[in-house]
Each structure stands twice: as structure tokens, then as C-alpha cells.
NUZA-535921 format. One line per 10 residues: number of its first residue (from 1); their letters; for each residue x, y, z of C-alpha. Coordinates in pm, whole numbers, padded with zeros to 5 digits. Last residue first. Layout:
NUM> a> X Y Z  ...
END
This chain:
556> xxxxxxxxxx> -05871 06031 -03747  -05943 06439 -03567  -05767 06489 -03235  -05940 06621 -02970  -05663 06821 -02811  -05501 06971 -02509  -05306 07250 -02478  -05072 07454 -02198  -04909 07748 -02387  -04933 07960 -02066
546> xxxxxxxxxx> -04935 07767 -01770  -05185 07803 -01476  -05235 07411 -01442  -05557 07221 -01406  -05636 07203 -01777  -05957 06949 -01783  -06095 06778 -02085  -06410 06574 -02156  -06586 06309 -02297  -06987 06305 -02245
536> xxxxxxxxxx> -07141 05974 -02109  -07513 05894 -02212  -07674 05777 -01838  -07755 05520 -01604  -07378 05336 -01681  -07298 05000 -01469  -06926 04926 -01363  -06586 04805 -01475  -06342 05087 -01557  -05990 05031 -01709
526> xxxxxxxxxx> -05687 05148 -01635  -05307 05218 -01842  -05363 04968 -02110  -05076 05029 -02353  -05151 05069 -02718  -04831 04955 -02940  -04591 05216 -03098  -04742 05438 -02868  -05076 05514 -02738  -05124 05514 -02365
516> xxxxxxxxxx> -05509 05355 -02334  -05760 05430 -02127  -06039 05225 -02063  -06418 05236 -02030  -06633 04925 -01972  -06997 04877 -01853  -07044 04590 -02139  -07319 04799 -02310  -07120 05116 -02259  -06810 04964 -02463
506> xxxxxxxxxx> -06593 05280 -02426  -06217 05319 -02541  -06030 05633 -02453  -05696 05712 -02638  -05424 05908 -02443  -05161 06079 -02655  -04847 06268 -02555  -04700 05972 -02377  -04535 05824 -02055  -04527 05448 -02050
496> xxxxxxxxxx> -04748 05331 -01802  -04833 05317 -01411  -05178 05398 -01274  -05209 05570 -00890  -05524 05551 -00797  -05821 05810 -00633  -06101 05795 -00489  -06302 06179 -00505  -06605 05994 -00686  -06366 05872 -00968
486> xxxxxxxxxx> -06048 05937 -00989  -05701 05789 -01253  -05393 05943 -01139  -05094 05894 -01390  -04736 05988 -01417  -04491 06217 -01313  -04494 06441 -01642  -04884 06481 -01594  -05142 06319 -01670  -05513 06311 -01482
476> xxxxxxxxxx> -05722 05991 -01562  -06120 06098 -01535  -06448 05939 -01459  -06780 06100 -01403  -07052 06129 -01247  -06988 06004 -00874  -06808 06305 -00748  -06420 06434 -00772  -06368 06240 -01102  -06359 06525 -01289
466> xxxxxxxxxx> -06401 06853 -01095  -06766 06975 -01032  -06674 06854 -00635  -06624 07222 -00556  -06950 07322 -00681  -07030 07548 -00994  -07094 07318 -01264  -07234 07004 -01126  -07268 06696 -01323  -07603 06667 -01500
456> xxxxxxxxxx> -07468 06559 -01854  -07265 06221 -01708  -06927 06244 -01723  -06577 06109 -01968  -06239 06220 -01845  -05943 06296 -01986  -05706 06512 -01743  -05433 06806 -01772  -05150 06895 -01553  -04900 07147 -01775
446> xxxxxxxxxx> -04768 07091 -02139  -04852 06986 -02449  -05149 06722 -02498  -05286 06478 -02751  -05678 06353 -02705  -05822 05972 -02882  -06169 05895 -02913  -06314 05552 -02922  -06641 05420 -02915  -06891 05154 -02862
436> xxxxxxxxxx> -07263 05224 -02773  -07388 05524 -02564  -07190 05846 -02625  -07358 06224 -02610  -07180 06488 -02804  -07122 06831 -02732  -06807 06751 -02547  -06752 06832 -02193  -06541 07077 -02105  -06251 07193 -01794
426> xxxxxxxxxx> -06108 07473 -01612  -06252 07438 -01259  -06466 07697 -01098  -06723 07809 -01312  -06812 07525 -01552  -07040 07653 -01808  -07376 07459 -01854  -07601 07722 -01722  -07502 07946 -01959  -07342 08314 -01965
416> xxxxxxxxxx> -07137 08412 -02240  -06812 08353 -02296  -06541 08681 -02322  -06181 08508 -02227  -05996 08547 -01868  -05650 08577 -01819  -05386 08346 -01753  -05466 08068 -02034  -05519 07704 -02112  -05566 07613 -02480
406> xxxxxxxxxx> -05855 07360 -02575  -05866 07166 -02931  -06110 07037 -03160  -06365 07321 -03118  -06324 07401 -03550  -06289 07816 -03449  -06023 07672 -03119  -06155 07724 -02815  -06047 07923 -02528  -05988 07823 -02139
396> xxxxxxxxxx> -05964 08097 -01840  -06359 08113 -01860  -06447 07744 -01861  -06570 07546 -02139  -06958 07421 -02148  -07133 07669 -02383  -06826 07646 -02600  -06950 07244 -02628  -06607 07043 -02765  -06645 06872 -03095
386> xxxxxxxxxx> -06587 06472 -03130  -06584 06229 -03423  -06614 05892 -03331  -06365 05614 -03400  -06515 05232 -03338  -06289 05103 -03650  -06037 05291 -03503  -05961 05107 -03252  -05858 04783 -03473  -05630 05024 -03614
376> xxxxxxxxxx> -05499 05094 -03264  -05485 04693 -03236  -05630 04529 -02956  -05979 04572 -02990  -06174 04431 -02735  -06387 04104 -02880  -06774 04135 -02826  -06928 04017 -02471  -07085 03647 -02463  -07276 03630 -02173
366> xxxxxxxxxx> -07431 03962 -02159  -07595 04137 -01845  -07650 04503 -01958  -07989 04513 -01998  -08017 04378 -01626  -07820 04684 -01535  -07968 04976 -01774  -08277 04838 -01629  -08248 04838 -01245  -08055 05207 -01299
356> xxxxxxxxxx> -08338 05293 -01474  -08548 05173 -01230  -08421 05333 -00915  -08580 05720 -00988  -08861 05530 -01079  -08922 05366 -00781  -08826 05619 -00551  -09076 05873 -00736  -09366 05653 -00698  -09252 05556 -00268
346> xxxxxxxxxx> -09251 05938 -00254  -09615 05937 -00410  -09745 05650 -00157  -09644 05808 00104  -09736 06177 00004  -10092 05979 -00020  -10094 05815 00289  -09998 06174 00468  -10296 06341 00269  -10543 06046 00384
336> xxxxxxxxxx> -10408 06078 00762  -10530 06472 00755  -10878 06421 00550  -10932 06162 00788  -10884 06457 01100  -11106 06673 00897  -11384 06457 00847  -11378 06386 01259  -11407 06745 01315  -11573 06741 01707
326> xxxxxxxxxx> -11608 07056 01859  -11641 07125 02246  -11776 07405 02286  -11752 07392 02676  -11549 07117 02858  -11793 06925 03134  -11537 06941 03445  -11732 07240 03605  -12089 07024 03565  -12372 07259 03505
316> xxxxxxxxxx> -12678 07296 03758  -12579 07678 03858  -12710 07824 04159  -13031 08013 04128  -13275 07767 04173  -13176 07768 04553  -13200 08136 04602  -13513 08158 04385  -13702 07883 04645  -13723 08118 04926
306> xxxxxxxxxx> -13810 08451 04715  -14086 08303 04541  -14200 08141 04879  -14201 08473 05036  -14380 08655 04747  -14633 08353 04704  -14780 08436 04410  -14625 08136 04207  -14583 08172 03784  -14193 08278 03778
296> xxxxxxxxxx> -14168 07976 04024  -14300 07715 03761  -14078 07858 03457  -13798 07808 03697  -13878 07508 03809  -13910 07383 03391  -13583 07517 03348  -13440 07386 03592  -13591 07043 03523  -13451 07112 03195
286> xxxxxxxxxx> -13145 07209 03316  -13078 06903 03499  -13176 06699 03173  -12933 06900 02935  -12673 06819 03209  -12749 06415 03217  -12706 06427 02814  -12385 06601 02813  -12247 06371 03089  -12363 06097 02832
276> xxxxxxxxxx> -12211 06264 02569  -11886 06308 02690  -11874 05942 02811  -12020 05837 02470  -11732 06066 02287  -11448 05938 02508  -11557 05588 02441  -11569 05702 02051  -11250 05841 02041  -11067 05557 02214
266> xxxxxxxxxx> -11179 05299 01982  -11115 05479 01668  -10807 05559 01790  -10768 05162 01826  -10873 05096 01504  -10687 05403 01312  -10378 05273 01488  -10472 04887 01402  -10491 05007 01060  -10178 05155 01036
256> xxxxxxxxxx> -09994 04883 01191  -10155 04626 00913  -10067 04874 00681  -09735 04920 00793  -09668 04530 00853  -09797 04518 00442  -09547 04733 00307  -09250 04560 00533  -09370 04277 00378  -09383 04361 00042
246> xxxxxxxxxx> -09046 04481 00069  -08925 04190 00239  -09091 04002 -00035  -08962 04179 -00300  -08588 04114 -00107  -08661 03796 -00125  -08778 03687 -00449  -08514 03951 -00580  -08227 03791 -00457  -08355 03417 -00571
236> xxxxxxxxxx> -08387 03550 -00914  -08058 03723 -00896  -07903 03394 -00719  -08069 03198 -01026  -07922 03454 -01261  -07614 03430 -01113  -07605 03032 -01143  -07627 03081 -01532  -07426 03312 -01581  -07182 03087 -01392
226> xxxxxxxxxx> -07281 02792 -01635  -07300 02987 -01974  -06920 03149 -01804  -06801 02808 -01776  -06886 02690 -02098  -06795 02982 -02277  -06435 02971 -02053  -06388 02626 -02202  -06462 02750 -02530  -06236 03046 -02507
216> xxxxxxxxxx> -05946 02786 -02409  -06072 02542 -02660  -06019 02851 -02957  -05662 02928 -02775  -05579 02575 -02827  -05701 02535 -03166  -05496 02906 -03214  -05197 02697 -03132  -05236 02443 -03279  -05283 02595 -03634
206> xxxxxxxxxx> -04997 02825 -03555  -04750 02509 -03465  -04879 02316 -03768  -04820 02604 -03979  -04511 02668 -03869  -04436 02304 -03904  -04558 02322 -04257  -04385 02578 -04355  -04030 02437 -04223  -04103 02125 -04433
196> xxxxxxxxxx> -04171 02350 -04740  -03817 02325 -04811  -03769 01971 -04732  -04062 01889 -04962  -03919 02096 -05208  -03597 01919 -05176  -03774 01598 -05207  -03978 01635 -05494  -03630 01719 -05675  -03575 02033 -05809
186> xxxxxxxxxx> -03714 02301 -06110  -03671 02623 -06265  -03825 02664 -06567  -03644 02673 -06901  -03692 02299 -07040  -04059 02289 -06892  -04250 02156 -07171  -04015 01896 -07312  -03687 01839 -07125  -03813 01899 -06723
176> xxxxxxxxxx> -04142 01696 -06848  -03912 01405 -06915  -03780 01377 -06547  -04191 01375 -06475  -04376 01673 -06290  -04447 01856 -05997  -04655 02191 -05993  -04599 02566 -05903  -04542 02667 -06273  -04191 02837 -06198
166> xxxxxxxxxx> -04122 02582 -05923  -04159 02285 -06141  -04112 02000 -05877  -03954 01682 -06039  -04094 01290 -05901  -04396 01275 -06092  -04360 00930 -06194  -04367 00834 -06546  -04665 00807 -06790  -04501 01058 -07030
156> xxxxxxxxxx> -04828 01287 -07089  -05029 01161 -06769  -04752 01228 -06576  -04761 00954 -06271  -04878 01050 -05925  -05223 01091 -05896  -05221 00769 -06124  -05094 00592 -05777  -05381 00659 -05584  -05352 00866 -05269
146> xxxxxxxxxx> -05305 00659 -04935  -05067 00381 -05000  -04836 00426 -04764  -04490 00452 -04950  -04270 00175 -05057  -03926 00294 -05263  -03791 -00072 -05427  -03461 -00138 -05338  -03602 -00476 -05102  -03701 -00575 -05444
136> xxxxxxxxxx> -03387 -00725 -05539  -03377 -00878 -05169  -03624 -01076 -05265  -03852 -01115 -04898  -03971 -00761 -04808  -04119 -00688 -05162  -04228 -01079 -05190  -04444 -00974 -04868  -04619 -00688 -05059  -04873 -00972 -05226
126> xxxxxxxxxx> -05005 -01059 -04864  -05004 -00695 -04716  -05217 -00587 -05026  -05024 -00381 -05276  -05025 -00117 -05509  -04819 -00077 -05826  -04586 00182 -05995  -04316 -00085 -05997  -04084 00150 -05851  -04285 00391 -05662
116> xxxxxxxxxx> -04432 00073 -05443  -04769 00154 -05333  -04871 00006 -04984  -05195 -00076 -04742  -05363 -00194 -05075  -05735 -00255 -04968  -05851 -00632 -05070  -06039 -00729 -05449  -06365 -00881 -05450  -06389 -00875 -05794
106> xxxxxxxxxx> -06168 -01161 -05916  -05816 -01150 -05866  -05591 -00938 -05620  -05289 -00838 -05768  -05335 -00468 -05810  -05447 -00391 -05412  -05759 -00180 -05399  -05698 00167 -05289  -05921 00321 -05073  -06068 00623 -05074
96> xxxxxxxxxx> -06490 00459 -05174  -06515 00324 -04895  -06348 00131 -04569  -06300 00313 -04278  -06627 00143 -04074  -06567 -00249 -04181  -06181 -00178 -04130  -06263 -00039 -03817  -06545 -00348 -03733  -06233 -00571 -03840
86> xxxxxxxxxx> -05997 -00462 -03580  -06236 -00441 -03330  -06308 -00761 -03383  -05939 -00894 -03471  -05808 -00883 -03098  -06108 -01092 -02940  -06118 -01335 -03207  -05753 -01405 -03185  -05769 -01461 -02867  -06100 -01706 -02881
76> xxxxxxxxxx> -05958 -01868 -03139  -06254 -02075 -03180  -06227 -02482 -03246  -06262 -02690 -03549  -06312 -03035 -03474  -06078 -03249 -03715  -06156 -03442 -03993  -06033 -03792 -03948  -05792 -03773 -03959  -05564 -03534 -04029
66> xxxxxxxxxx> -05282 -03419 -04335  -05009 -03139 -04287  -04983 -02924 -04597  -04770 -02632 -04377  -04993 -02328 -04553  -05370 -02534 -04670  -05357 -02735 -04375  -05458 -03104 -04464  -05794 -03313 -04468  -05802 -03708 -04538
56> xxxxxxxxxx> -06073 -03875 -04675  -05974 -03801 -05008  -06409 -03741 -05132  -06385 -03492 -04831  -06132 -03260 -04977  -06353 -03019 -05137  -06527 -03017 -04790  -06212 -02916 -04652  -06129 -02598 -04863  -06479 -02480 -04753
46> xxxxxxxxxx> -06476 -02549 -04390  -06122 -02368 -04408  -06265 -02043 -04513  -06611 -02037 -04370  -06443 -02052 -04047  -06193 -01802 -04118  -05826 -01966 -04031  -05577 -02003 -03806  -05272 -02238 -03797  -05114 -02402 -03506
36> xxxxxxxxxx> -05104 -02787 -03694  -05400 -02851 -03479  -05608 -02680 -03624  -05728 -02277 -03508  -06034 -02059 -03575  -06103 -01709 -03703  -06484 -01633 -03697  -06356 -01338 -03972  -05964 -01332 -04056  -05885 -01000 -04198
26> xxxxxxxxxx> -05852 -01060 -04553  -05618 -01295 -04802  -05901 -01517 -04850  -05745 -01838 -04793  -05409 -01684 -04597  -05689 -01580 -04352  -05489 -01196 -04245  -05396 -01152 -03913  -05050 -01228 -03847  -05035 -00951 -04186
16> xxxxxxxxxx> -05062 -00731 -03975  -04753 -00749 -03754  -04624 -00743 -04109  -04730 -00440 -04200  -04648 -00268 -03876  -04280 -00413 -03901  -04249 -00288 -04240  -04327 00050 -04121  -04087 00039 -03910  -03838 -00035 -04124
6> xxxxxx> -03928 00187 -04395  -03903 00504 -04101  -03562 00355 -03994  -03455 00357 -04373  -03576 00742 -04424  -03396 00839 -04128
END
């Protein structure tokens, strides 16, 4: 394998070397061709050929072929195109790592491509041809020549370091191994290569593959930045319009208000000018009464008093002209202002009542969310301590004196009264309040029992007070069948190993809460996706009568 691997190197060398000026012994720059076939720099053969120009005649400085007269030199266009690139990557790798070749003269002195272990030398594709020509030197071991070669030979016996010293970890010379390092344990350069071999490819392989899982996770960056991104311009486009239909809406009702006030407005005050008019043409007809009356009472004519009285005695009034009337027009404004103003204080409480939810939503929004733990040590790094509220527990449940763990019973157990007590489910909530990232984990013996995490106002006497049976709080019931996981009386089968222990994880920024089947390994039985308004509280529920029946906040 070795051999094949020498070969083809060789073969790459001198496929090279078809491109090195055999003037300058570089890469040929402005190559162009004579007639012989050769190429050459420009500046190369120009030069050799004006030394020559006292002769008269010009030759090739490889095959020694004369011309003339001196000949036209032409562009190897080819040759040209191939070596540019070539020579602008030479141009750009070239610096102060590479290896100068050992028998170029003068000080301009070309990269060694290989170093040849024998003769401890480096070499230039020209001077390494010899070492593929002489078949004595065909023996010689040729290696790329990428590390110096005085990186390789023992300074002390200034031989190659070609022994591995496994005791001090290092390689040195044969001589080393019978000087300083007589009683270590040592091997060939090879065999610890070979044995390190296998390393290395694990290494490789585990270096891949985490570049590959790092460009996955960059790729999904990218495409998450740009569907974030595209949400937040749907958002913004979302709440443009729906604002505006709002706003709309808002201003249709005022502009329908006013045209009611406008028009009753309107009405009113043509009923009121017909009113009074008919009012005002009364209160002249019994004025003239009045004033025929007060003219008769003053007559002495008995039968002309008594003529006239019978006539001025029937009633001038209208029948259809309503009596006290009352107009409260203040009253009436008064009326409409007070049903504005519950508007506009119902429309208050509506918007505040929405807001945190609004808030704790676009708060929420996160491009880059932090790692999930996958390890149950990793867990535990988010660990809080819990203690179960004796103001909250049931009356058929008793506490433990440290309130770390919850025993089911028959009968019922002395608790005070408090508003916080769950009357008709057995079940508590924790005295603490969780909002960033946690994780709790609960054991159980025995019975139907549930871990759930709610919201401090759930109900406490209602039927739907049970975990998961209302839109508070979450809960996965266990029992020797399986799982159930509920929320808001919906409710989901979840498969899993079957375990004692159930550990909760909550990332409340991220809207996340899962439950976890602990094991060797921690098994993913559900997780919960959605937006919390409020601190959750973890809690336990003991749905089954049985004596003995236990769950348990366990303390980590």
C-alpha cells in the first residue's frame, strides 16, 4: 500500500514538473514555445539568447538544437492558460511554512515539494528527479515535504526520529532507545502510527459528525431567523388590520351614535315647536277669554250678561293638547352619558384583562431557544426544591411534618378551613410559584394518581377543580395501565415505559412543560406547547380510595 501511495505520488510530481522553466527551475511565467517543442519563461530564454547573440546562432538550452536566425518567440497560449492559476496559488500559499529545496543555489531558492528520510534532505521537483531516475535511490523513503526535516532528527544523535518512546510519550532516534531511554518501552513510528490510526478515524468520524450536526443547527438558525422573520411581518400586518377593524368598528359607533342623538335631536325639537305653538295659540284663546270675561263681569245688562255667559262658558282648550307636559332634556343626556361611560369602562377592563396575555406572548417570542436537557443530570441542574401548601390539600389526604409527600386515606383528617382547600377532589398545589426553568421530579406507590402543574386561581370547590378538567392547569394521570395526559377536560392517551417516577420539566419562557418517565434513561412521555399568563404551581392528585396510596415530592 505504501508502494502504490509512492507511486502515485511520483506521478503527481512529475506531472508537475511538465511545468517547471528548466532555466529557472520554477513555474514557468509568460511561458512560450521554439520550435524544437520546448517551453520556456519569456524572460528566461530571451536572456540565455542574448548571451548567445555575439555566435549568431541560438540553440535550446535542454535538446541543444541550433536556429537561425533567431527565432520569433511565440505564447503558449495552453500552457499559459493552465499555469496561471497554478502560479497565482503558488503566489498565494507560499510563506514563511515552506520548505526551500537544499540544492537550489543562490538566494532565490524554490519550495521543496519532497524530503527524502534517507538522505535527510529536501527537494525541489527538478533536483528529486535523480531520486526517481538511479535506481539506487529509488530505495530512498520520500515523504511530502510539509514539516521541516530538523523536526524530525534527534537533536542529541542527529539521526532520524524514527522510535516512539511510549513511557515518555515522544519519538526518538535508534540511539536514544540505548542512552536515555534504555528501560522505557518503545516501537517503531509506524506501529504507533498504526495504533493511533484507529484514534484518529474515530476522531475524524466524531469531529464530522458533530460539524454536521453544528451545519444542521445552522441551517435551521438560518431558516428559523428567516421564518421569524416573516411571522413578525404577518404579526405586524395582523395587527395593522385587526387595529384598524377595531378602530373602525369604534368609529362606525360613534358616527351611528351621533347621527342617533342628531336625528332625536331633530325629532324632539319639531315635536317641541308643534307643542309649543298649539301651546301658544291656547294661551291666546284664553286670554281673549279672559279678557271677555273680565268685560262681561263689568256689563249691567242682566239679559245680555246672561246671553253672552252661556257662550263664554264653554271651554277654549284644545282636548288633544297633553297637560303637564314636562320636558327633562338634562336628564335624558345625563342617561346616554352614563351608558357611554359603562362603555367605555368595560372596553378598560377588556383591555387589560387581554394584555397580559398580549404580553406574556410577544415576550415570549424567541428565536434562538436554550438547549433541553437531555440527561437527568443535565435536569438537575434546573432542580427546584418543592413543599406542598397544607392550606391547599384535601380532607381525605395528610401531609407528611417536612410536606414532601401526600398519603391517600379512607377517612377524613382535621384541616382547617381556607379558601384555598380543594373540597371535592383529593389533590395540592405546591406552595411555590414557578416562572423560569425548572424541574421537579414525584415517586408514587399505588392507586390512580396525577402530576399536574395549575395556575393559583383554579377553582376549589367545582366539579371541573380537577387537574386538567378546565383551562388552568395541566396534568398526566398514571396508573398501572398507562398514561392520560388532560388539559381543559381533553384528554390523550401517552405511551411510555411504566415507572415509579415522573419528572416534570418547565421552560415557561419557551411555553414548554414536559413529562418525563425516569429510568435508566429519561423517556419523553408528552410535552406541552402553549403561552403561560400566570406563575404555575405543581401539584398532586390521589384519585383512588386505597389505603397506603402515596405520592411524593422527592427531595435531589
Amino acid at each position: 500500500m505504501a508502494e502504490k501511495w509512492q507511486q502515485q505520488q511520483r506521478a503527481v510530481e512529475l506531472d508537475l514538473y511538465q511545468f517547471y522553466c528548466s532555466v529557472c527551475l520554477d513555474l514557468l511565467k509568460d511561458p512560450v514555445s521554439i520550435q524544437c517543442g520546448h517551453t520556456y519563461c519569456r524572460s528566461c530564454i530571451e536572456g540565455c539568447w542574448d548571451q548567445e547573440k555575439e555566435k549568431g546562432t541560438y540553440s535550446c538550452p535542454q535538446c541543444r538544437e541550433t536556429f537561425t536566425p533567431r527565432p520569433v518567440l511565440g505564447r503558449n497560449n495552453i500552457v499559459a492558460e493552465v499555469m496561471y492559476p497554478r502560479y497565482c496559488l503558488q503566489k498565494k500559499k507560499k510563506g514563511p511554512t515552506d520548505i526551500a529545496c537544499d540544492f537550489c543555489c543562490g538566494t532565490r531558492r524554490n519550495k521543496a515539494t519532497m524530503s527524502c528520510l534517507t538522505c535527510l534532505a529536501s527537494y525541489c521537483p527538478a533536483h528529486l528527479e535523480p531520486h526517481h531516475s538511479f535506481p539506487v535511490l529509488k530505495l530512498h523513503q520520500l515523504v511530502s515535504a510539509t514539516v521541516p526535516l530538523k523536526e524530525k532528527i534527534c537533536a542529541k544523535h542527529n539521526k532520524l526520529m524514527e522510535v516512539y518512546c511510549k513511557t515518555d510519550r515522544r519519538c526518538i532516534c535508534y540511539l536514544c532507545t540505548m542512552d536515555d531511554h534504555w528501560c522505557h518501552s518503545t516501537l517503531s513510528a509506524a506501529a504507533e502510527r498504526a495504533a493511533e490510526q484507529g484514534q484518529l478515524f474515530l476522531s475524524h468520524s466524531a469531529v464530522k459528525r458533530k460539524s454536521q450536526e453544528r451545519q444542521k443547527e445552522l441551517n435551521e438558525l438560518v431558516q428559523a431567523v428567516k421564518d421569524f422573520k416573516v411571522c413578525c411581518q404577518t404579526a405586524m400586518k395582523s395587527k395593522d388590520k385587526l387595529f384598524n377593524e377595531l378602530i373602525s368598528s369604534i368609529q362606525k359607533q360613534h358616527t351611528l351614535i351621533k347621527q342617533l342623538i342628531e336625528a332625536r335631536e331633530k325629532l324632539a325639537v319639531v315635536r317641541a315647536e308643534a307643542l309649543q305653538l298649539q301651546l301658544e295659540e291656547e294661551i291666546a284663546r284664553l286670554k281673549k277669554r279672559d279678557a271677555d270675561l273680565e268685560q262681561l263681569s263689568h256689563t249691567q245688562d242682566h239679559i245680555h250678561f246672561i246671553q253672552l255667559f252661556k257662550s263664554l262658558s264653554i271651554s277654549c282648550e284644545s282636548p288633544d293638547l297633553p297637560t303637564g307636559a314636562v320636558v327633562r332634556p338634562q336628564q335624558s343626556v345625563e342617561t346616554l352619558t352614563e351608558c357611554l361611560t359603562q362603555l367605555r369602562d368595560d372596553m378598560k377592563k377588556l383591555l387589560e384583562t387581554a394584555w397580559p396575555k398580549i404580553s406574556a406572548t410577544v415576550f415570549g417570542i424567541n428565536v434562538v431557544l436554550p438547549p433541553v436537557p437531555k440527561t437527568r443530570e443535565e435536569f438537575l441542574c434546573y432542580h427546584c426544591p418543592l413543599t406542598l401548601d397544607p392550606n391547599s390539600v384535601n380532607k381525605y389526604l395528610d401531609l407528611s411534618q417536612d410536606f414532601q409527600r401526600v398519603t391517600s386515606g379512607s377517612y377524613e383528617h382535621f384541616h382547617s378551613s381556607h379558601s384555598d382547600r380543594f373540597g371535592g377532589v383529593k389533590q395540592v398545589l405546591c406552595r411555590e410559584g414557578l416562572t423560569g426553568r425548572c424541574y421537579w421530579e414525584v415517586s408514587w406507590s399505588g392507586g390512580v394518581w396525577s402530576v399536574a402543574a395549575s395556575y393559583k386561581n383554579i377553582s376549589r370547590t367545582s366539579f371541573d377543580s380537577e387537574f386538567g378538567k378546565n383551562d388552568k392547569s395541566w396534568s398526566l394521570e398514571c396508573s398501572a395501565n398507562g398514561y392520560t395526559f388532560r388539559h381543559n377536560s381533553v384528554t390523550k392517551a401517552v405511551s411510555g415505559p411504566r415507572t415509579s417516577q415522573i419528572g416534570v420539566y418547565l421552560d415557561y419562557k419557551s411555553g414548554t412543560l414536559s413529562f418525563y418517565s425516569i429510568s435508566d434513561t429519561m423517556t419523553l412521555l408528552h410535552k406541552v406547547r402553549t403561552v403561560f399568563t400566570q406563575p404555575l404551581y405543581p401539584g398532586l392528585g390521589l384519585k383512588e380510595l386505597v389505603s397506603g396510596c402515596y405520592s411524593e415530592m422527592k427531595k435531589l
